[in-house]
C-alpha angles and dihedrals in degrees: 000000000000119000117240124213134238131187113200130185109207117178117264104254088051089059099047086057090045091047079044099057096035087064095043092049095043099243119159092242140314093298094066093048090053099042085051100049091049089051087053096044091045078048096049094049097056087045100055084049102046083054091048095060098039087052092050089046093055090047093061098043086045087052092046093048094053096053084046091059 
C-alpha cells in the first residue's frame, strides 16, 4: 500500500503546542505526532462503533430472554 501526502496548515499557536509536545514525548518531529493521532482517532471511530453495535445487539437478546422467562 503507497502512502499518500498530505500537506496540512494548522494556526500557529496550535503548532507551538504541538513542537512543544513532540519534544516532551520524545517524537521524531511533527509528522510522527500527526500521523499518530490520526492512527488513535481512526482507532477510536471504529471502536465507538463497534460498541455501539455490541450494546444494541445485547439489548435485543436481553429483551428476547426475558420474554422468554
Amino acid at each position: 500500500m503507497a502512502n499518500k501526502l498530505v500537506h496540512l496548515r494548522i494556526p500557529e499557536k496550535l503548532y507551538k503546542e504541538t513542537m512543544k509536545i513532540v519534544k516532551e514525548k520524545g517524537y521524531r518531529n511533527a509528522q510522527e505526532l500527526t500521523l499518530e493521532s490520526l492512527r488513535n482517532a481512526v482507532h477510536d471511530y471504529y471502536k465507538r462503533d463497534v460498541l455501539g453495535t455490541l450494546t444494541k445487539e445485547i439489548k435485543k437478546h436481553s429483551r428476547r430472554i426475558e420474554r422468554a422467562i
